[in-house]
PAGU-745101 format. One record per residue (C-alpha): residue number from 1; residue in one letter; z, y, x. Coordinates in nm, 3 decimals, padded with zeros to 5 digits. Example, Ala and Ser with C-alpha at 12.3 -4.5 7.8 and 13.67 -1.06 7.14 Angstrom:
2
<n:1; res:A; c3:00.780; c2:-00.450; c1:01.230>
<n:2; res:S; c3:00.714; c2:-00.106; c1:01.367>
REM end
This chain:
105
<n:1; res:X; c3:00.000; c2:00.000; c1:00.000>
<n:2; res:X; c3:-00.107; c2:00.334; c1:00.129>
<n:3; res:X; c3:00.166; c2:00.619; c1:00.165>
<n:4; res:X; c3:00.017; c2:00.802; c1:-00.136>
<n:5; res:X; c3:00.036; c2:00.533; c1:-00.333>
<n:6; res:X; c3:00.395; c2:00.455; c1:-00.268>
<n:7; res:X; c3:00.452; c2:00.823; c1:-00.325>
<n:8; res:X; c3:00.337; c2:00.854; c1:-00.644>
<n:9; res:X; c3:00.515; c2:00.542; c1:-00.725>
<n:10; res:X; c3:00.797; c2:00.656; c1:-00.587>
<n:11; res:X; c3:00.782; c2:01.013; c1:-00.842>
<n:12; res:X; c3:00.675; c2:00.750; c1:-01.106>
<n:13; res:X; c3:01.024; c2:00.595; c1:-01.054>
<n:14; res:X; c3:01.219; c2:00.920; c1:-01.048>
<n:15; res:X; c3:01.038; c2:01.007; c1:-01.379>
<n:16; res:X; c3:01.101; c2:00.680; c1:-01.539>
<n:17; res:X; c3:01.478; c2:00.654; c1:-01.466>
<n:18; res:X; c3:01.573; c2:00.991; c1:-01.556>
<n:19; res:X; c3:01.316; c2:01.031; c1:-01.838>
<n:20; res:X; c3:01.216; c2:01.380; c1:-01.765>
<n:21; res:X; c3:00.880; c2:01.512; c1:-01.811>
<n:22; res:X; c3:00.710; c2:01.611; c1:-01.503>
<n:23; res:X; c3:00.696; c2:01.979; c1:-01.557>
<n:24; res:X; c3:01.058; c2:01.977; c1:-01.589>
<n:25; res:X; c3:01.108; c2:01.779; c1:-01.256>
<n:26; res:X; c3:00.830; c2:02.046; c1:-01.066>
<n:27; res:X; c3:01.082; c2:02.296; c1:-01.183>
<n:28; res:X; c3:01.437; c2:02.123; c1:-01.022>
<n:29; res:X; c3:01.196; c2:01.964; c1:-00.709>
<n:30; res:X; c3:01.158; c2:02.316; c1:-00.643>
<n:31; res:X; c3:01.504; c2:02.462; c1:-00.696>
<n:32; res:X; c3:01.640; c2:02.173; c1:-00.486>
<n:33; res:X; c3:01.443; c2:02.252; c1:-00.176>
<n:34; res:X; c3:01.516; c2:02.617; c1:-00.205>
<n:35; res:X; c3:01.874; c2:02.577; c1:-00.202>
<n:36; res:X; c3:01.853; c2:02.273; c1:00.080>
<n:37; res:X; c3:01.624; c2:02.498; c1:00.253>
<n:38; res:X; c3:01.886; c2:02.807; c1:00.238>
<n:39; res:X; c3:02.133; c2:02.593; c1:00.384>
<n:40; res:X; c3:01.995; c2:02.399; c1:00.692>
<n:41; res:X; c3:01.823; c2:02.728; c1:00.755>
<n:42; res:X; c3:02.082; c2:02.954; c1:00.733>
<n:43; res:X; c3:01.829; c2:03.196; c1:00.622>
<n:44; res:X; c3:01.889; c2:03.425; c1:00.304>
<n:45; res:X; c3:01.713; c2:03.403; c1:-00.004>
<n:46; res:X; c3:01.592; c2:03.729; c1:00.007>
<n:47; res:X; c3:01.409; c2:03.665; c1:00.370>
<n:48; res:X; c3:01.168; c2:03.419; c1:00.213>
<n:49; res:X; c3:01.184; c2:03.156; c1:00.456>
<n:50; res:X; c3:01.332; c2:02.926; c1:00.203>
<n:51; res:X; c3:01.077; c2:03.001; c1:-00.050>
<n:52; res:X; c3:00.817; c2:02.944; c1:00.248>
<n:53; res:X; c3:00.976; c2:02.568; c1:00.236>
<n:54; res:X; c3:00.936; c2:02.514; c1:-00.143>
<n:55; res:X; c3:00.524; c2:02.574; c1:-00.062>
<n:56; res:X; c3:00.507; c2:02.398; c1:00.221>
<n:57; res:X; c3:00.689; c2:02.125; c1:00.024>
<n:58; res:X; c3:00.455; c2:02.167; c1:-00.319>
<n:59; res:X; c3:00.151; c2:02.197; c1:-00.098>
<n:60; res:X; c3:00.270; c2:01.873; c1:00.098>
<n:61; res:X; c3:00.317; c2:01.723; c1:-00.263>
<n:62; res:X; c3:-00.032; c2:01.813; c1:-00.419>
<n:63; res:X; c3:-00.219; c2:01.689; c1:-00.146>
<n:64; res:X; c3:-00.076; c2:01.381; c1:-00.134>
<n:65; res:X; c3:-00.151; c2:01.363; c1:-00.499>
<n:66; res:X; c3:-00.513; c2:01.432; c1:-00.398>
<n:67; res:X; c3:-00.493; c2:01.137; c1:-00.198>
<n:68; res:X; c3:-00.350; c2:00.853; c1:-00.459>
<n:69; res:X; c3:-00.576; c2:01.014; c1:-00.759>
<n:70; res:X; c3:-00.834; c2:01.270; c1:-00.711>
<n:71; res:X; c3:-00.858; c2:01.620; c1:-00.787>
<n:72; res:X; c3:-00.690; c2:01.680; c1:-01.122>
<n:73; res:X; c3:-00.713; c2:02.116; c1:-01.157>
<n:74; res:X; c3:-00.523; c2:02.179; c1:-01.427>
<n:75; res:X; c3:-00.278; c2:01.941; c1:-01.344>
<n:76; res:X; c3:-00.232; c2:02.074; c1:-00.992>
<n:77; res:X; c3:-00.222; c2:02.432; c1:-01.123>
<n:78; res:X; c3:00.060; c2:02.347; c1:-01.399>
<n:79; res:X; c3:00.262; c2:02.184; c1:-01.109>
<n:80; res:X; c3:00.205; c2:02.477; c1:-00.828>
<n:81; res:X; c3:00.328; c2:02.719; c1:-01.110>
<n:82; res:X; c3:00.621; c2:02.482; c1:-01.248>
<n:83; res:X; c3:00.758; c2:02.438; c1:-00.886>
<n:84; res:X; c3:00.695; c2:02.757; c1:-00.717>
<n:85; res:X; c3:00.816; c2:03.016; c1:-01.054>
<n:86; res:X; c3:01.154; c2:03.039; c1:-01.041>
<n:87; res:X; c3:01.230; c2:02.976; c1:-00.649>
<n:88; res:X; c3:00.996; c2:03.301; c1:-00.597>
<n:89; res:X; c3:01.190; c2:03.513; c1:-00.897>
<n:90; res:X; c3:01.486; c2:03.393; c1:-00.729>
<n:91; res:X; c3:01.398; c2:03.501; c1:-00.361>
<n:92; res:X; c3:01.217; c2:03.859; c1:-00.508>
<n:93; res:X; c3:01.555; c2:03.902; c1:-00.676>
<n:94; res:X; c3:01.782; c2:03.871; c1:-00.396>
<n:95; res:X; c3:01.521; c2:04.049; c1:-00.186>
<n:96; res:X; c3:01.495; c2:04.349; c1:-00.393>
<n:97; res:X; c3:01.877; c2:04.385; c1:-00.466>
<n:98; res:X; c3:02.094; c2:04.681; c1:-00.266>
<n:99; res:X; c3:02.286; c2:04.475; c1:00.046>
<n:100; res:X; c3:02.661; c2:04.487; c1:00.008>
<n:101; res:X; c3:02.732; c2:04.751; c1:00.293>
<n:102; res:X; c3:02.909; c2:04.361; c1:00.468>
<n:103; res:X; c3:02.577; c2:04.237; c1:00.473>
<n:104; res:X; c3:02.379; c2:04.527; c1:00.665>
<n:105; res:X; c3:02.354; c2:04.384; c1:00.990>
REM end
């Protein structure tokens, strides 16, 4: 079995035994790697480096997609958007908010 195979089998599991949709599962995917992301890296929120993780990670996912099924558009657009949404309000918000004077270094 290739490794894109047992990937998608592998998401095919996750799906099955928690019995979410896989919209809903883009969404938390992505919020999970934003927060791991914050803390190995150390790296605020608001410097976009942990957002840059979540892409790398949701471009890593589509293409091996790609690779176990063929190009699917829609479905690849509905999953970029799912995962990448709400890590990027996230970062933009902490980004755009005034630093507590603490934080100013």
């Amino acid at each position: 079995m290739s490794f894109p195979k047992f990937y998608h089998s592998l998401i095919v599991w996750v799906g099955d035994g928690t019995g979410l949709p896989d919209s809903i599962l883009h969404i938390h995917a992505g919020m999970a790697v934003l927060l791991l992301a914050r803390l190995v890296s150390g790296r605020s929120l608001g410097t976009f480096i942990p957002f840059a993780f979540v892409v790398l990670a949701e471009a890593a996912n589509e293409i091996l997609d790609y690779m176990a099924y063929g190009w699917r558009p829609t479905d690849t657009y509905l999953d970029i958007a799912n995962t990448l949404f709400w890590p990027f309000v996230l970062s933009l918000a902490v980004r755009l908010r005034p630093m507590a004077r603490r934080d100013h270094r």
